[in-house]
C-alpha positions as CSV (number, residue, x, y, z in Angstrom):
1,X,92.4,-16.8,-41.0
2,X,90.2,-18.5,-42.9
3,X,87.9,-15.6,-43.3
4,X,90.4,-13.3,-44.4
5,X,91.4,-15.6,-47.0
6,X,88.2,-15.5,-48.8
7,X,87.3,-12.3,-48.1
8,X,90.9,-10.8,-49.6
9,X,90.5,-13.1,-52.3
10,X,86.9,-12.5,-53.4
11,X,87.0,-8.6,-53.2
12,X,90.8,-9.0,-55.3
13,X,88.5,-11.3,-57.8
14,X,85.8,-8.3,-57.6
15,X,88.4,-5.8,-58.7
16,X,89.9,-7.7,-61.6
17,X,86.3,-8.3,-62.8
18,X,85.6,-4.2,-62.7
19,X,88.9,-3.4,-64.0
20,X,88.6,-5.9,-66.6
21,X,89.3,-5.1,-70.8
22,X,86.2,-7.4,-71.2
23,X,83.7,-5.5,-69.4
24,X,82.2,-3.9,-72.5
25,X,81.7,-7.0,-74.3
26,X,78.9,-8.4,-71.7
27,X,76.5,-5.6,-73.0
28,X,76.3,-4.5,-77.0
29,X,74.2,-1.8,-76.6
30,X,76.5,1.4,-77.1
31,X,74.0,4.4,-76.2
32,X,75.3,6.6,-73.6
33,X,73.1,8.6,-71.5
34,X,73.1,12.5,-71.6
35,X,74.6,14.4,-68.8
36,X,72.5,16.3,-66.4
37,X,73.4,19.6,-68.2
38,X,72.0,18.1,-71.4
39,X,69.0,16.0,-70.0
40,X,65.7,18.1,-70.3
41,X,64.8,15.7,-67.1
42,X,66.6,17.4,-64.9
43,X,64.9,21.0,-66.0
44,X,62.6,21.7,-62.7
45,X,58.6,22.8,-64.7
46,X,57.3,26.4,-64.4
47,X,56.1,26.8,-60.8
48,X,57.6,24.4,-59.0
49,X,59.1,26.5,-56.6
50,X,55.5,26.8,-54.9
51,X,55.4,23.0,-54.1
52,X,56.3,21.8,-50.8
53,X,60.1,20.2,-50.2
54,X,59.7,16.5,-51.1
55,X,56.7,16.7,-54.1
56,X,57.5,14.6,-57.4
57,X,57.9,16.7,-60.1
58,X,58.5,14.3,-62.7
59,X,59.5,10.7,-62.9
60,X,61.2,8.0,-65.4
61,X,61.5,4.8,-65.3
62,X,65.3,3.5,-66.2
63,X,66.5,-0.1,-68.2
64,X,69.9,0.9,-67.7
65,X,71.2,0.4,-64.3
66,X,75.0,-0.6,-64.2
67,X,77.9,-1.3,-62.2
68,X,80.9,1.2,-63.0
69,X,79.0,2.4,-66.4
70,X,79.8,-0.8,-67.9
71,X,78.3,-4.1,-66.4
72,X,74.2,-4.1,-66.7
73,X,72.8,-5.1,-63.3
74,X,69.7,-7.1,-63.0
75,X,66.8,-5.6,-60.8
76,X,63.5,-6.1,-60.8
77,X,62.9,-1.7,-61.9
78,X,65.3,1.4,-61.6
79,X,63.9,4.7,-61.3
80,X,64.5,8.3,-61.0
81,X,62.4,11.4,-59.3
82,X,63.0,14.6,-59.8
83,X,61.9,16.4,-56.5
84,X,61.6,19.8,-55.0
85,X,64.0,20.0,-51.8
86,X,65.8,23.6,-50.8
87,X,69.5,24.8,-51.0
88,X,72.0,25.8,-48.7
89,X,70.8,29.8,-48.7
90,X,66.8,28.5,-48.2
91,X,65.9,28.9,-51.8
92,X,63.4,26.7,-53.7
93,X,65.7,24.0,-55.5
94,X,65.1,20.6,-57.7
95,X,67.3,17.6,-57.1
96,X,67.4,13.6,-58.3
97,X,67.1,10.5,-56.5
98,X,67.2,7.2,-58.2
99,X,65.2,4.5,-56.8
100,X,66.6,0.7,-57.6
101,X,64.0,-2.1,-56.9
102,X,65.9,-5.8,-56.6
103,X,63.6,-8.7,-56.9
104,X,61.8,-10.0,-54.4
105,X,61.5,-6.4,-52.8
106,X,60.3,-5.9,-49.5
107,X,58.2,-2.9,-50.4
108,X,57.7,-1.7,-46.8
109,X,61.7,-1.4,-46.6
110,X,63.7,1.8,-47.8
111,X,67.3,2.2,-47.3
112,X,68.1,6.1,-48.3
113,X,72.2,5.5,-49.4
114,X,74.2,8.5,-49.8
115,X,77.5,8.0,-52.0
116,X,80.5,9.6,-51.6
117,X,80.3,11.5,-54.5
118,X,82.9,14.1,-53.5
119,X,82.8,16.2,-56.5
120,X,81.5,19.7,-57.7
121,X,80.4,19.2,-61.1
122,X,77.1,17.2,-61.7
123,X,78.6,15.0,-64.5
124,X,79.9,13.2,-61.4
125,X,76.3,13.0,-59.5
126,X,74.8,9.3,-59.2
127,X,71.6,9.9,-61.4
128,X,74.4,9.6,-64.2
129,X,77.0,7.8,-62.9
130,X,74.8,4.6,-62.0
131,X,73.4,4.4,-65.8
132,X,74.8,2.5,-68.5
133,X,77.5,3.8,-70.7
134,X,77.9,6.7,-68.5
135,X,81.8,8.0,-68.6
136,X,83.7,5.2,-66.4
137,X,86.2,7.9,-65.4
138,X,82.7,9.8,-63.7
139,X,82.3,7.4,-61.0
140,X,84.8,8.4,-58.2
141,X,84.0,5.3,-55.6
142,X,80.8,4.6,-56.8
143,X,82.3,1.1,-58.1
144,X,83.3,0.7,-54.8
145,X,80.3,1.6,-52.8
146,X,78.1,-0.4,-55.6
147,X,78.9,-3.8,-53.8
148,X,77.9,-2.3,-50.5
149,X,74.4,-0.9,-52.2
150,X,73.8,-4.6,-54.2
151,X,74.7,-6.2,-50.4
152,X,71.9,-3.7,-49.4
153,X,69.3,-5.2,-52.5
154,X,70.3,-8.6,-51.6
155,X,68.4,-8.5,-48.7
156,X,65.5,-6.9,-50.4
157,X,65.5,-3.7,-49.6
158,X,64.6,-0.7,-51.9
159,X,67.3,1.4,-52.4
160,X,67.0,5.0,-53.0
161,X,70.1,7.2,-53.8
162,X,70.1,10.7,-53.5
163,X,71.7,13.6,-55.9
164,X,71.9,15.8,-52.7
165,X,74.6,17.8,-54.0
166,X,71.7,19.1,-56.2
167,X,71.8,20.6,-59.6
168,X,74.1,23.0,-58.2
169,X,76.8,20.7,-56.8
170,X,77.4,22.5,-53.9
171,X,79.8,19.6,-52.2
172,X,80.7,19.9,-48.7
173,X,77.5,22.2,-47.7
174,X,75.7,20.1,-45.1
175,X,72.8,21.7,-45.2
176,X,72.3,21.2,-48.8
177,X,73.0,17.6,-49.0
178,X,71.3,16.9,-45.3
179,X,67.8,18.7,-46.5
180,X,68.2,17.2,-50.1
181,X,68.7,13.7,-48.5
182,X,65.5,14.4,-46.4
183,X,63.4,15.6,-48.9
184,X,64.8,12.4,-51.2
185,X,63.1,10.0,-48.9
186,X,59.7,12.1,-48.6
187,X,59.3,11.6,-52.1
188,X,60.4,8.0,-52.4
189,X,57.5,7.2,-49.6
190,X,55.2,8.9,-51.3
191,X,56.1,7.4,-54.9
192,X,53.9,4.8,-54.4
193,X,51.7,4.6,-57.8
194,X,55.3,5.3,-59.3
195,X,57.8,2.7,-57.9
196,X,55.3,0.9,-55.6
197,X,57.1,1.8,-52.5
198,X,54.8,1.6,-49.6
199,X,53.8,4.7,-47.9
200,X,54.3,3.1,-44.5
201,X,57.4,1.7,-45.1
202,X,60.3,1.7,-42.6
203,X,63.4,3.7,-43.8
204,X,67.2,3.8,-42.6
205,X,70.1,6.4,-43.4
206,X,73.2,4.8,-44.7
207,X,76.5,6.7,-46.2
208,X,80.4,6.6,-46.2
209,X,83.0,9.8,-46.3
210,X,81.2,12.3,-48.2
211,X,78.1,10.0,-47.9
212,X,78.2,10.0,-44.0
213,X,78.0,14.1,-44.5
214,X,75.0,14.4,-46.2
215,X,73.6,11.3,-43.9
216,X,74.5,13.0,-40.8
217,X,73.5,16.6,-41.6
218,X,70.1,14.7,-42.8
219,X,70.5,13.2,-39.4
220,X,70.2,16.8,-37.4
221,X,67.8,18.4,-39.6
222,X,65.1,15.7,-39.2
223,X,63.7,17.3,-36.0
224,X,63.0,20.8,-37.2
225,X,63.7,20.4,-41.6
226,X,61.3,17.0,-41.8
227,X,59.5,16.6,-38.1
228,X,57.0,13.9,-40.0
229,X,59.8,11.4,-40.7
230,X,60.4,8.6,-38.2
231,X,63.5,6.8,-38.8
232,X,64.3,3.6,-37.3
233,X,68.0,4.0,-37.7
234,X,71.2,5.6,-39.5
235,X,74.9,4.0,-40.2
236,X,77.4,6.6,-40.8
237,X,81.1,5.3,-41.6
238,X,84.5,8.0,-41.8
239,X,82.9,10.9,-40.7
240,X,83.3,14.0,-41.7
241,X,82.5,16.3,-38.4
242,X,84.7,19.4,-39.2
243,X,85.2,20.7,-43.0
244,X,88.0,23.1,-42.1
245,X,89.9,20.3,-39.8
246,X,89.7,18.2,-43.3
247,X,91.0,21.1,-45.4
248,X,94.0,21.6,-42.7
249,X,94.8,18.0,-42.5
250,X,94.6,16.7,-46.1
251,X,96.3,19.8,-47.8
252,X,99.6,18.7,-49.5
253,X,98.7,15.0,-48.9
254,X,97.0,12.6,-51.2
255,X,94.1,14.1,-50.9
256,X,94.4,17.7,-51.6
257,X,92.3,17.6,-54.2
258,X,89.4,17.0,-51.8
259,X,90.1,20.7,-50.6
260,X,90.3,22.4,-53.7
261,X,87.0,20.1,-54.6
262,X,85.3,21.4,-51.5
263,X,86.2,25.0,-51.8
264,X,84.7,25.2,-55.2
265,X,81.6,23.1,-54.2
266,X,81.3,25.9,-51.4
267,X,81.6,28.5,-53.8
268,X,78.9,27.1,-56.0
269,X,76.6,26.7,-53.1
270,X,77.2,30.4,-51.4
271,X,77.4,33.0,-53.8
272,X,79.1,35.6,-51.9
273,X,82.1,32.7,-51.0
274,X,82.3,32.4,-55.1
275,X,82.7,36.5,-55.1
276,X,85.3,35.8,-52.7
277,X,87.1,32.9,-54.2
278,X,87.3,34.7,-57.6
279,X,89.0,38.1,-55.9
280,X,91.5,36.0,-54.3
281,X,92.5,33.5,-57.0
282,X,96.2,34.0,-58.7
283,X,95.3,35.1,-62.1
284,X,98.2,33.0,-63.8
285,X,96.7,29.1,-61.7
286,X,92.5,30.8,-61.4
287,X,91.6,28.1,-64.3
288,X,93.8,25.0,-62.7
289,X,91.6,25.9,-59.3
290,X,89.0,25.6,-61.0
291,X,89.2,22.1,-62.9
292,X,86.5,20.1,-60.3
293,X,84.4,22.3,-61.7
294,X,84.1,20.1,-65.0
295,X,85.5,17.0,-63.7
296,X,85.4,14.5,-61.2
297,X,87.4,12.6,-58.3
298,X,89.7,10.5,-59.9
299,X,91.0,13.7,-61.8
300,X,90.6,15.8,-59.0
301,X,92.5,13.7,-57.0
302,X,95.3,13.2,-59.4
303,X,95.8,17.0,-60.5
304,X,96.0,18.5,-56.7
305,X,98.0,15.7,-54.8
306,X,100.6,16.6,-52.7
307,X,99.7,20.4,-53.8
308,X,99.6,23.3,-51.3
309,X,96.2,24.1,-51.7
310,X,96.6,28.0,-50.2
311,X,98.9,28.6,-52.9
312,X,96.6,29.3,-54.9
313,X,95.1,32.5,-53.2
314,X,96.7,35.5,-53.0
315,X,96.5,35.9,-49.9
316,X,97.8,32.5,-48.5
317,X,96.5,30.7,-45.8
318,X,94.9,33.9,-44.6
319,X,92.0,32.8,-47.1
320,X,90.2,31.0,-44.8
321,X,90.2,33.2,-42.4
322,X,88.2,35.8,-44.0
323,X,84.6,36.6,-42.3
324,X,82.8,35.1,-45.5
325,X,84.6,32.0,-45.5
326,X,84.1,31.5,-41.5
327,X,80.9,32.3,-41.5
328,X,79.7,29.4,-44.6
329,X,82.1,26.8,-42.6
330,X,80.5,27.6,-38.9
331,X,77.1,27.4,-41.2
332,X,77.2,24.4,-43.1
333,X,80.5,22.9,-42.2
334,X,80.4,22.1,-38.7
335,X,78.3,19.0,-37.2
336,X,76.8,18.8,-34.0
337,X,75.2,22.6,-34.0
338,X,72.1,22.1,-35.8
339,X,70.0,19.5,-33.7
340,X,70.4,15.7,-31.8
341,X,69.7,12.7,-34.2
342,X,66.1,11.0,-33.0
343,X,67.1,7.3,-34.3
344,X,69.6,5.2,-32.7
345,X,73.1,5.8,-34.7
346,X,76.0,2.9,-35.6
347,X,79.0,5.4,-36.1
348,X,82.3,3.3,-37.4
349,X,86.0,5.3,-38.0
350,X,89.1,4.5,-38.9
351,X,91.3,5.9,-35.9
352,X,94.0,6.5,-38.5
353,X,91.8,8.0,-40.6
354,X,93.9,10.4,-43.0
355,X,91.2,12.5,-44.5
356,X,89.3,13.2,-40.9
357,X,91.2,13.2,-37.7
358,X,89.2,10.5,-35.8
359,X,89.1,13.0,-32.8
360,X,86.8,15.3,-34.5
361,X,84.4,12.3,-34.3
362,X,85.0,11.4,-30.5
363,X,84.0,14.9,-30.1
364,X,81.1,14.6,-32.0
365,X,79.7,11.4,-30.3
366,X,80.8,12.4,-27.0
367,X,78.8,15.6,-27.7
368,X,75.7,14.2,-29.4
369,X,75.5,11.5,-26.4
370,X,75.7,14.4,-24.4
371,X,72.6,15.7,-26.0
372,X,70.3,12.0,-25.2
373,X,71.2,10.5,-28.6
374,X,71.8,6.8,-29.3
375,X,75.0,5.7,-30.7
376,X,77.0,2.5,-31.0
377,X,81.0,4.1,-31.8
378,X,82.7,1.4,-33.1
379,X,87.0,2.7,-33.4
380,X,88.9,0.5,-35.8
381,X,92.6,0.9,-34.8
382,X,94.8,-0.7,-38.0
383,X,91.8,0.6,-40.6
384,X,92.3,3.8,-42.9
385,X,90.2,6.0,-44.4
386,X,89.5,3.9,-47.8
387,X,90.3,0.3,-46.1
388,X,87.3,1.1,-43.1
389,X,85.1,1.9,-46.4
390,X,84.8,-2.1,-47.0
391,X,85.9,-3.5,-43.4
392,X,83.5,-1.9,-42.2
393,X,80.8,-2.6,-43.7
394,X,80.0,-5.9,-42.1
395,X,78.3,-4.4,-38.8
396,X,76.6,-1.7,-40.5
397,X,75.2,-4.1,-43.0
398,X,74.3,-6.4,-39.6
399,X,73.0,-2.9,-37.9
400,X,70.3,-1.9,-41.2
401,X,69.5,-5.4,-41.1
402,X,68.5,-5.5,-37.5
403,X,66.6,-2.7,-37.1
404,X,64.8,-3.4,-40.1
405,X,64.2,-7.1,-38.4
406,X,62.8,-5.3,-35.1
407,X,65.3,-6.0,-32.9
408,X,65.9,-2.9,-30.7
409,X,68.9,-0.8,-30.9
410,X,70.6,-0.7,-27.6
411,X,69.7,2.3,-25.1
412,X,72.3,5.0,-24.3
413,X,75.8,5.2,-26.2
414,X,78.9,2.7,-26.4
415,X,82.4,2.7,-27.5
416,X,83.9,0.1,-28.6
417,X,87.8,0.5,-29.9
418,X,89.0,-2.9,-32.0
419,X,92.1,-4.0,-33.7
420,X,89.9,-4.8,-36.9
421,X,86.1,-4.5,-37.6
422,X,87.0,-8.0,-39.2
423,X,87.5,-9.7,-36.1
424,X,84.0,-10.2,-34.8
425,X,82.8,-13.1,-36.7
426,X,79.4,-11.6,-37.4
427,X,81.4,-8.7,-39.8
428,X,83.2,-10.6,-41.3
429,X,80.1,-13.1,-42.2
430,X,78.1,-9.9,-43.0
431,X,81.3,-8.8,-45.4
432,X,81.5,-11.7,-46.9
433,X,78.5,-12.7,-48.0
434,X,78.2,-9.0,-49.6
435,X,81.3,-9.7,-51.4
436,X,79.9,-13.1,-53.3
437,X,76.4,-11.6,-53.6
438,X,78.5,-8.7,-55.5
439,X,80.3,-10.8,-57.6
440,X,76.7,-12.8,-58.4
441,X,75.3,-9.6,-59.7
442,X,78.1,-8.5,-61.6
443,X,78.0,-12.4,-63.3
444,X,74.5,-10.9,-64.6
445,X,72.8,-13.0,-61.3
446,X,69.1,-11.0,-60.8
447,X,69.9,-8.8,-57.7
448,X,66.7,-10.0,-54.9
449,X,66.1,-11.5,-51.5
450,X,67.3,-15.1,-51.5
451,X,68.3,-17.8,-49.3
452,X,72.3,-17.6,-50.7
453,X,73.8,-14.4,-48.8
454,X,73.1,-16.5,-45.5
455,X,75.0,-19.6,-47.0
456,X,77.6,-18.1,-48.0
457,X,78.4,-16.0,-45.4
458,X,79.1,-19.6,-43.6
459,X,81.9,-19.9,-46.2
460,X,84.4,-17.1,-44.6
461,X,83.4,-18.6,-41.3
């Protein structure tokens, strides 16, 4: 009990901190950075389509790292990369990763974190969301996911995070985000006389929701997209296995505007779906469709809940079933077809799980077992979609953590179904002590290895 007393009461400390009037005050500078579409950075040079996926095409070095575009985080150095990677049609394509370096790095240790971005306009992509200034209303769950990435800097890893929507913001298209994810951490081991990452470090996959799409497509592709990448493990929390279950099961919920989010980011991935799209559209609504386009989750969210996505097609529910549509979703939209992951797996889901029915990812792991991979399945039976986010957390912090220690993973697969995550004393310890490192860093704390996550884990003990 004792645990999830301080726990509850540190992350409802965390929130009023983030949510806070005051925020703005802790930092006077007032400059806000440009968005991607106006930021000559993000403009790929002459040529670089000749490159191979992964080369540094330019780099920048950034003071203005921040929690929630308002709070200025201490590291050691932020950085961004622009990089060439490919799309989701196999055409030459320049994407972002930011690359945060806490004090007292290990150098030889690189955690790739995908966030759940879950939008389809680039004002809401990470490169801007993490800087200063940037528009709060931008972030989506990056706030959120923030006290999970600082848990990750804490222990001293570097942290690189991935745009791997790309420029085009082509949400929901596996294989953009999986091959953008892969070709993010080529270039972040071989950014060395940039960022001072070693070449031989050892690297981990981590990502949530929308994050655990582009970790586990990344996941697939490694054998045949990146065959020279070894890593030594991946953590993927509320997966997404089947896009056109999530469309099905979220429409007229409270997260409808997830669908309408993900057709669009289709669209702008596939241009023959965006042909489609704008044939089938109702004239008199075609604009309110098309909103994600210049905004982000929080507002996507809010305009489409509840909504009947199909009724905005002319053709009703029928719109999915069109040959175009079917064959982008049996494409990109499908895990499980595209290759077995190499490096062991920690898989954790919410069996109530409201945005992805947790069956889809049975399936998955029962398949990808199937198929030699190694996977620890841990089934949370009173978590949700957005409460498993956080809860968690704890074993897939204590699963990067060991692999990164060399301690084997375990051989074969294992399911394990629980009443909370929170109940094995090592998650909650791992939870906690990400919580209070958190709320350090946001108390302007430098972000770096140190001796107090491990002290104060023994607090919610």
């Amino acid at each position: 009990m004792k645990s999830f007393t301080a726990i509850a009461a540190c992350a409802f400390f965390l929130f009023q901190l983030s949510t806070s009037s005051a925020i703005p005050t802790l930092h006077k500078r007032v400059i806000s950075p440009p968005l991607p579409q106006d930021d000559p950075f993000h403009i790929a040079p002459s040529g670089y389509e000749a490159s191979a996926p992964g080369t540094i095409l330019r780099s920048r070095t950034l003071d203005d790292f921040s929690f929630s575009g308002s709070i200025p985080l201490q590291v050691q150095a932020a950085y961004q990369l622009l990089f060439r990677t490919t799309d989701s049609t196999g055409n030459p394509q320049a994407a972002i990763s930011t690359i945060i370096v806490p004090e007292n790095a290990n150098m030889s240790r690189l955690l790739s974190y995908q966030t759940a971005e879950d939008a389809a306009w680039d004002g809401c992509a990470p490169s801007y969301t993490l800087r200063l200034h940037s528009d709060p209303d931008n972030g989506g769950s990056l706030a959120g996911e923030l006290l999970l990435i600082i848990a990750a800097l804490n222990e001293g890893y570097v942290v690189s995070i991935p745009d791997y929507e790309g420029p085009e913001s082509a949400y929901s298209s596996g294989i953009q985000a999986g091959q953008a994810t892969l070709d993010s951490v080529r270039a972040a081991l071989t950014s060395g006389s940039i960022t001072n990452v070693s070449s031989a470090a050892e690297y981990q996959m981590w990502g949530y929701s929308g994050g655990s799409l582009a970790s586990e497509w990344a996941a697939e592709l490694q054998p045949t997209y990146a065959p020279e990448l070894h890593f030594i493990g991946t953590v993927l929390g509320g997966l997404i296995p089947n896009v056109q279950n999530v469309l099905n099961t979220i429409n007229k919920g409270l997260f409808a505007g997830l669908a309408a989010t993900g057709i669009n980011g289709l669209a702008n991935g596939y241009p023959e779906l965006q042909t489609y799209l704008d044939q089938h559209l109702i004239p008199s609504t075609s604009a309110a469709f098309k909103k994600p386009l210049t905004q982000c989750l929080g507002d996507d969210t809010s305009q489409f809940v509840f909504k009947d996505i199909y009724k905005f097609f002319d053709n009703g529910k029928d719109f999915v079933n069109a040959p175009v549509v079917q064959t982008v979703l049996n494409e990109t939209g499908i895990m499980g077809r595209h290759g077995t992951p190499q490096m062991p797996l920690f898989i954790y889901k919410a069996v109530a799980d409201e945005v992805s029915p947790v069956a889809d990812t049975d399936a998955l792991v029962k398949q990808l077992c199937s198929q030699g991979a190694r996977i620890q399945y841990t089934r949370d039976l009173i978590g949700e979609h957005v409460t498993e986010a956080i809860t968690g957390s704890g074993d897939a912090l204590n699963f990067i953590k060991a692999r990164f220690n060399g301690v084997p993973a375990p051989n074969g697969c294992k399911t394990n179904t629980v009443i909370t995550d929170l109940a094995d004393v090592g998650a909650a310890a791992g939870l906690g002590s990400a919580l209070v490192g958190a709320l350090l860093a946001l108390l302007q704390i430098p972000i770096g290895a140190s001796e107090l996550p491990s002290v104060i884990g023994s607090f919610f003990l």
